[in-house]
C-alpha positions as CSV (number, residue, x, y, z in Angstrom):
1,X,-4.1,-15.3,-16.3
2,X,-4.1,-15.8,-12.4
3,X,-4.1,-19.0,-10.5
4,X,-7.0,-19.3,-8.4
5,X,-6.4,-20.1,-4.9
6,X,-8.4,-22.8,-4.3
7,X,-7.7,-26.0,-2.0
8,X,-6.2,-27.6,-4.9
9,X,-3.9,-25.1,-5.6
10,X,-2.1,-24.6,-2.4
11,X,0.3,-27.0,-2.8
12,X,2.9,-25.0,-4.2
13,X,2.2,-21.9,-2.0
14,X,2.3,-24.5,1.0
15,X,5.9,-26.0,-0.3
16,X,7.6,-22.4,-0.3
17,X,6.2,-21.4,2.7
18,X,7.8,-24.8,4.2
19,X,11.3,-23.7,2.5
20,X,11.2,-20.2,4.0
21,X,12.6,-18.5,7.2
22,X,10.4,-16.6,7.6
23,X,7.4,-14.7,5.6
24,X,7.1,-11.0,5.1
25,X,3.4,-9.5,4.0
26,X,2.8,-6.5,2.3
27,X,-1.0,-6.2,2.4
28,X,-4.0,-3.2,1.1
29,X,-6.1,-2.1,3.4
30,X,-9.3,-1.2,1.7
31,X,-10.6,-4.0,-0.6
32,X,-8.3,-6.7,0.4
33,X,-7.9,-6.5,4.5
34,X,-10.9,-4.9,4.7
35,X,-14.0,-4.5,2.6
36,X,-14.8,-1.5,0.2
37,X,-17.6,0.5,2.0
38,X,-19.8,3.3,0.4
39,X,-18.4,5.5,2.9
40,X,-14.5,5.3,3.1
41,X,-14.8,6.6,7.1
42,X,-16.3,3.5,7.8
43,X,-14.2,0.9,7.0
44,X,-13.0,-1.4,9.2
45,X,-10.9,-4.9,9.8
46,X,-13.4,-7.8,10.8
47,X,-12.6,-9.3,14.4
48,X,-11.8,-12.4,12.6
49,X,-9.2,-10.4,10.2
50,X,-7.7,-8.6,12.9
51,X,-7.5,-11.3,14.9
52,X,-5.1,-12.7,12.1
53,X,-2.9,-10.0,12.0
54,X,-2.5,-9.6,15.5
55,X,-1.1,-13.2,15.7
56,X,1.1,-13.0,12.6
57,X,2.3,-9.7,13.1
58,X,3.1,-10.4,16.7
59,X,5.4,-13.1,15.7
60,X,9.5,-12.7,15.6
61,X,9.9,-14.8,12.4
62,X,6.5,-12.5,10.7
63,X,7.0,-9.1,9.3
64,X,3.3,-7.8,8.3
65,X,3.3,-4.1,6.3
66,X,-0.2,-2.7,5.8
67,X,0.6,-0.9,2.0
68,X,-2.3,1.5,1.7
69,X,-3.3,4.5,-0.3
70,X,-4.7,6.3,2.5
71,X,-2.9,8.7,4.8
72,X,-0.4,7.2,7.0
73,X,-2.5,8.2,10.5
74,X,-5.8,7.5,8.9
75,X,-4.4,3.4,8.1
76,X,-2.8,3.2,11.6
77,X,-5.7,4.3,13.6
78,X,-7.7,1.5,11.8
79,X,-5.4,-1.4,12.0
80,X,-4.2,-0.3,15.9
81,X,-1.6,-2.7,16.1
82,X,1.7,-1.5,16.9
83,X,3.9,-4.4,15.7
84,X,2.2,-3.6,12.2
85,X,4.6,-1.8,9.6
86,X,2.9,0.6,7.6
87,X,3.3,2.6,4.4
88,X,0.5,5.6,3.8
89,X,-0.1,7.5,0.8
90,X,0.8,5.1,-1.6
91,X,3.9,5.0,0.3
92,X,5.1,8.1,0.2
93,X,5.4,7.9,4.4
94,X,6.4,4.7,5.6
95,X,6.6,3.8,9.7
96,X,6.7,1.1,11.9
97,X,9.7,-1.0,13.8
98,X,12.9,1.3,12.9
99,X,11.9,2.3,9.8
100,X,10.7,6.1,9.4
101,X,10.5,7.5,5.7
102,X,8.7,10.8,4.0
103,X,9.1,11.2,0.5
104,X,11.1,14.5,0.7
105,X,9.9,16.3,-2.5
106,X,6.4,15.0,-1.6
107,X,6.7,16.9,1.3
108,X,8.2,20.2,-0.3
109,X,4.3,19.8,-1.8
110,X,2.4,20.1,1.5
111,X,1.6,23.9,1.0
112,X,0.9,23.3,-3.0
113,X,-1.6,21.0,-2.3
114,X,-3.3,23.1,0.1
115,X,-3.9,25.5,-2.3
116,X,-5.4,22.9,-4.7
117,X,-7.6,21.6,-1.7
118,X,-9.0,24.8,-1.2
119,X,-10.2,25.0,-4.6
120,X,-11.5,21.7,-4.3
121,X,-13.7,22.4,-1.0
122,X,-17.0,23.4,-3.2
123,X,-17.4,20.4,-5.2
124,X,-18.9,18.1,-2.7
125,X,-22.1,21.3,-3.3
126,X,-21.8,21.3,-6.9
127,X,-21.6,17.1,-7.3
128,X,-23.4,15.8,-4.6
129,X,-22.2,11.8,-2.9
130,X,-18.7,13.4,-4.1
131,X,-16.3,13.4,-0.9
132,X,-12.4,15.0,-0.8
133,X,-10.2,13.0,1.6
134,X,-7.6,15.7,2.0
135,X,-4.5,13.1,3.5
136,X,-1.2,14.1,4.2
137,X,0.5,14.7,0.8
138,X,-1.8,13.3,-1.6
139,X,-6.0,14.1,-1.9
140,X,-8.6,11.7,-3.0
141,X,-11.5,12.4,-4.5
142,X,-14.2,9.7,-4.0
143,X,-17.4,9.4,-6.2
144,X,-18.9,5.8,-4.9
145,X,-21.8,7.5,-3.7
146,X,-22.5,9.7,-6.4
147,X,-24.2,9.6,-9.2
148,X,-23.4,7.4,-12.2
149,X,-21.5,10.1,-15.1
150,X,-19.9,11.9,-12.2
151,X,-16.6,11.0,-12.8
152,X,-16.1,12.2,-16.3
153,X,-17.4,16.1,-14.4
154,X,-15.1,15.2,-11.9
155,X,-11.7,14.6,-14.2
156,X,-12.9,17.7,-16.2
157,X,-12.8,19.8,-13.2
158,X,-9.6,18.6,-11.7
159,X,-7.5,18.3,-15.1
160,X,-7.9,21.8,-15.1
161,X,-6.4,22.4,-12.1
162,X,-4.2,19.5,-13.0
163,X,-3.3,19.2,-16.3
164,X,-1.3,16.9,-17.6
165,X,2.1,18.6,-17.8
166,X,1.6,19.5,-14.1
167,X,5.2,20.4,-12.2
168,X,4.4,19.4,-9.4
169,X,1.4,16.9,-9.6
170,X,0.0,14.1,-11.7
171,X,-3.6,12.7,-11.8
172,X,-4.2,9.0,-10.8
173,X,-7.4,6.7,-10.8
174,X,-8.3,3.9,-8.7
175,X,-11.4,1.9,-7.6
176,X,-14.5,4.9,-7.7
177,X,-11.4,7.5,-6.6
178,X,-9.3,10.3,-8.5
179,X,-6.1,11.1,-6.7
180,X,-3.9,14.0,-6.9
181,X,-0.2,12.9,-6.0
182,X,3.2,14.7,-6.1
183,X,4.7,13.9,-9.2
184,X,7.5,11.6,-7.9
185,X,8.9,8.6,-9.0
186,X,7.3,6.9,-6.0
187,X,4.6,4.3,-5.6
188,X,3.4,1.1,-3.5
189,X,6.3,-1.2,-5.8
190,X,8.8,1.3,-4.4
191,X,7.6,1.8,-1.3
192,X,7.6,-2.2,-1.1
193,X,11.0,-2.4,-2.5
194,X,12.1,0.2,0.0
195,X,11.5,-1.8,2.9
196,X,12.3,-5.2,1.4
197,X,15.9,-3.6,0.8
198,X,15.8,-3.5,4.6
199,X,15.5,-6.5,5.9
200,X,18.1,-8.9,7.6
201,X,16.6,-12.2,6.5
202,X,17.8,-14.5,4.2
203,X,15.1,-17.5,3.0
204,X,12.1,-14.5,4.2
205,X,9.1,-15.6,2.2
206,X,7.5,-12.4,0.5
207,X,3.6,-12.5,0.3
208,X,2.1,-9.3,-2.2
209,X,-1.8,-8.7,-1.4
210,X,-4.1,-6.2,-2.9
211,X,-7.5,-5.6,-5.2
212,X,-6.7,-2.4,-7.2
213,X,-4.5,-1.3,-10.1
214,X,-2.3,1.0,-7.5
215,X,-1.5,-2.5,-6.1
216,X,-0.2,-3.9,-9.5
217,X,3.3,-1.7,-9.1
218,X,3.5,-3.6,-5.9
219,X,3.2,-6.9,-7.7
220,X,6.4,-6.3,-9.5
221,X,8.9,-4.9,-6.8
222,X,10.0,-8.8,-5.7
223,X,11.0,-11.0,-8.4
224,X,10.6,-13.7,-5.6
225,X,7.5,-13.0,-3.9
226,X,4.0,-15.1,-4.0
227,X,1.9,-12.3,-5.5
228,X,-2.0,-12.3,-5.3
229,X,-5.0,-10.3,-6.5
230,X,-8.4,-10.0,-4.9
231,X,-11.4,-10.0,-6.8
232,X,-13.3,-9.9,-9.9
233,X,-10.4,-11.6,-13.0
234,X,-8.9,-8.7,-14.4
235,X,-5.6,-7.9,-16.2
236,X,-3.0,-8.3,-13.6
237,X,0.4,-9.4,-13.2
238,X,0.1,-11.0,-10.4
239,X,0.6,-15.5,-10.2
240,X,-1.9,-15.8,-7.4
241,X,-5.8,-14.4,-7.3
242,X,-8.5,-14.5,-4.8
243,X,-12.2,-14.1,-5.4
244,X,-13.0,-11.4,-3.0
245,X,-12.4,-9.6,0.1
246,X,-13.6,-12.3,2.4
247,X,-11.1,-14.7,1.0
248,X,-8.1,-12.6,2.0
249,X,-8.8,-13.7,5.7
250,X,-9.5,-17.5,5.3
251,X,-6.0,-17.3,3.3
252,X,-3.8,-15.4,5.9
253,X,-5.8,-17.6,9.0
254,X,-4.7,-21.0,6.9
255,X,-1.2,-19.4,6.1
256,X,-1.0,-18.7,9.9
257,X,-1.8,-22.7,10.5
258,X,0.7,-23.5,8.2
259,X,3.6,-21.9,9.3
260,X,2.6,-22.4,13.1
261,X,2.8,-26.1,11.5
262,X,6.2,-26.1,10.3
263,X,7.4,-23.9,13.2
264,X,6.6,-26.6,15.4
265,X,7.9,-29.2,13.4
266,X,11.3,-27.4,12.5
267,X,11.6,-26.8,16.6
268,X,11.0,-30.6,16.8
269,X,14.2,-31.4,14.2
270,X,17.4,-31.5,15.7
271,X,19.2,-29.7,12.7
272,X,16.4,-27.0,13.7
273,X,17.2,-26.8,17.2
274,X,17.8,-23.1,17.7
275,X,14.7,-22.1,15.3
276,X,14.4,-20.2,12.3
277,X,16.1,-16.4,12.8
278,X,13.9,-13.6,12.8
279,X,13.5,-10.4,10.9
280,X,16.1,-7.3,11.9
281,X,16.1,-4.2,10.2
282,X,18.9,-2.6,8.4
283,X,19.7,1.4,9.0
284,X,17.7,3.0,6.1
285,X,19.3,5.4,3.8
286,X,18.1,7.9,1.6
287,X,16.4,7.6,-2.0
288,X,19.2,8.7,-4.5
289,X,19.9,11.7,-4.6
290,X,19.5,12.4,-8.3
291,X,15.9,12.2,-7.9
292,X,15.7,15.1,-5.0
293,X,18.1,17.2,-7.2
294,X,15.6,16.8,-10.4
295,X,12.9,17.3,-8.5
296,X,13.9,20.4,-6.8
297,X,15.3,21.9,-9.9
298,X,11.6,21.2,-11.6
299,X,10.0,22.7,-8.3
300,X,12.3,25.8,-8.2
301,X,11.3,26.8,-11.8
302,X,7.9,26.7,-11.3
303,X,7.9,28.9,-8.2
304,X,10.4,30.8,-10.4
305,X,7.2,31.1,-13.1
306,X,4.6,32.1,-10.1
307,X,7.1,34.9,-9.1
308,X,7.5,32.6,-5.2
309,X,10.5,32.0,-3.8
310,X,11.4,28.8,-2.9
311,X,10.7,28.3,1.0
């Protein structure tokens, strides 16, 4: 079971945030820095929240990631801060600082999932309050508006163009969504990992932040970090929990005071003098090979089976 963070239980989140160099946040977007909409076009960070992040992000001891399932463009045009890091598609594409990373094999997909779109393109008609986000290498199939029922129509439909021993795809599920991903070993944990691996910090505080099961790989990439879910108690393994959306922005705005806090204090302290070092990044370097080679191997038969040739 979480702990709820409540004012009596910040105490020990307060004492390793006092011990720490310097904090790194790997954040959702929808449900946890911003709240879950009917219509996924329309959300948006509060002024309040983005306020937040400006500050924090803007910071040289601060390293804020945005970890989203949504396309990589689609989660920066809606946070719009360039000293943001940010990881679309479940982070399959990851950009921000120095970093730059695609998923290679994800991106061998692109014209495979094309073809799946376009079979996808009539079943906003046949289920209506269904929507298709087509995003950069993964699709999402949304059914929030729709009627209740319409998700058992909706796996039936898509498990036949996606069955379970799939090549190149796998079906997910999230919050009111379906998702059709590449099927890499790739997810927000790795993604999280990936840029962790990265970082020239020792003593960096790791905060984890999100509201949906996609988010619950991310909980377990950092042995070390302060890991929180938003929302209703569910099964998680996250230490930390929050009891909605809302919440996420009082914690980051008293997280802000308190490092601001012990900034100042720790500039105050002789053996402090010079200030806590900031974040640099290291030169990334490829995901292991073995995984490209088993991957292209699986891809090459199946275009092998569809009479293709590989591109």
């Amino acid at each position: 079971m979480c702990i709820l963070i409540d004012h009596d239980h910040r105490g020990e989140i307060e004492a390793r945030v006092a011990a720490a160099t310097s904090l790194v946040f790997y954040v959702d977007f929808d449900g946890t820095l911003a709240p879950i909409v009917a219509d996924p076009g329309l959300a948006s960070l509060s002024p309040e929240t983005r306020a937040v992040l400006e500050e924090l992000s803007g910071r040289e001891d601060v390293l804020f990631a945005v970890v989203s399932g949504r396309s990589l463009a689609d989660v920066k045009a809606r946070v719009g801060l360039q000293s943001v890091v940010y990881s679309g598609d479940h982070g399959l594409q990851i950009e921000g600082h120095s970093l730059r990373f695609e998923h290679p094999e994800a991106a061998r997909c692109r014209d495979a999932l094309a073809e799946l779109n376009q079979q996808l393109i009539g079943l906003p008609l046949l289920l209506p309050g269904v929507q298709i986000e087509s995003k950069s290498l993964t699709t999402a199939i949304h059914y929030r508006r729709a009627p209740e029922g319409t998700r058992e129509q909706i796996e039936t439909i898509t498990r036949s163009l996606v069955p379970a021993d799939h090549p190149l795809f796998v079906l997910t599920g999230g919050k009111m969504v379906i998702e059709i991903r590449p099927r890499v070993d790739w997810n927000k944990g790795t993604a999280v990992r990936w840029i962790q691996d990265r970082l020239q910090a020792d003593g960096a505080l790791p905060f984890i932040i999100g509201d949906d099961r996609t988010d619950e790989d991310a909980f377990d990439a950092i042995d070390d970090a302060i890991t929180i879910r938003v929302g209703p108690e569910e099964s998680t393994v996250a230490r930390y929990c929050l009891p909605d959306q809302e919440a996420v922005g009082e914690l980051l705005d008293w997280l802000l005071r308190v490092w601001k806090e012990r900034r100042a204090s720790a500039n105050g302290d002789e053996a402090h003098s010079n200030g806590r070092p900031g974040l640099g990044i290291k030169e990334s370097s490829p995901i292991p090979s073995v995984r490209l080679r088993r991957s292209a191997a699986i891809r090459k038969r199946e275009l092998s089976r569809r009479g293709d040739s590989p591109a």
